[in-house]
C-alpha positions in Angstrom: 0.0 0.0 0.0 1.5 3.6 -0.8 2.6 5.5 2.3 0.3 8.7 3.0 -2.5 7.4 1.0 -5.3 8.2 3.9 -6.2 11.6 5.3 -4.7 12.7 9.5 -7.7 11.1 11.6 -7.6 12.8 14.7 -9.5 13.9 18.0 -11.5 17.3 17.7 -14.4 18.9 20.2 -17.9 19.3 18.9 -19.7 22.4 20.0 -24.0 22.2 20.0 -25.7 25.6 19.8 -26.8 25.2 23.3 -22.6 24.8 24.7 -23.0 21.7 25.6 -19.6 19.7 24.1 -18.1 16.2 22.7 -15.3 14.8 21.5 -15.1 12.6 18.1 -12.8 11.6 15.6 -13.0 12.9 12.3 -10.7 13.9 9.5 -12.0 17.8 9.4 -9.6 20.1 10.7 -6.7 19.9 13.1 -6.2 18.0 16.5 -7.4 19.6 19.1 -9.6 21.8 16.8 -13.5 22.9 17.6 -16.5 22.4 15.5 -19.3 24.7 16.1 -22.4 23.8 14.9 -24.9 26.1 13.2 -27.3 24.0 13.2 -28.2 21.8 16.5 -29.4 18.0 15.5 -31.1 18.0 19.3 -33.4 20.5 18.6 -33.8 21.3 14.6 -37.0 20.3 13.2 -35.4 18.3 10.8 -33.9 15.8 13.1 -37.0 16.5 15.8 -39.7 16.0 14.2 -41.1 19.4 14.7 -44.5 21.0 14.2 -44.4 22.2 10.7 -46.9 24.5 9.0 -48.5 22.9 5.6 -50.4 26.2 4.6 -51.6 27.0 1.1 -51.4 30.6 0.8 -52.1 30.6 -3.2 -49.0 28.8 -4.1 -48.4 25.7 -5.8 -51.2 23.5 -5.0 -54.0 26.1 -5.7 -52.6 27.2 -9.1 -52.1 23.5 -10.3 -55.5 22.7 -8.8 -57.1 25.6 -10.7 -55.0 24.8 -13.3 -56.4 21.3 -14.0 -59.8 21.7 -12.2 -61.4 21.1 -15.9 -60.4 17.6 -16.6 -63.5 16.2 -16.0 -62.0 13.5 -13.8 -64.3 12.9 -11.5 -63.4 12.6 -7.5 -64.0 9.1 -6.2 
């Protein structure tokens, strides 16, 4: 196998949003270096599950809906 073929994997500190810390290894960065998140995995919606609004405010649905109301397909 050639010598220096794979990436430094090393110990770095992961920062949440909230402070709270911990430690991983990773490739990114130095050792010893800290990732701050932006974006917190223990309480983004995306991760959480969160209550998301599904509102129609004359967007997409209602223009294809008008757009196709004519078909004559009838609802079953």
């Amino acid at each position: 196998m050639k010598p220096d073929l794979h990436p430094d994997y090393h110990t770095i500190t992961v920062q949440m949003t909230d402070g709270s810390t911990f430690t991983t290894r990773t490739t990114w960065g130095k050792k010893g270096d800290v990732l701050h998140l932006d974006i917190d995995p223990k309480v983004h919606p995306a991760w959480t599950g969160g209550q998301q609004q599904l509102m129609d405010r004359g967007g997409r649905l209602s223009r294809f809906q008008k757009k196709f109301a004519n078909l004559g397909l009838d609802k079953k």
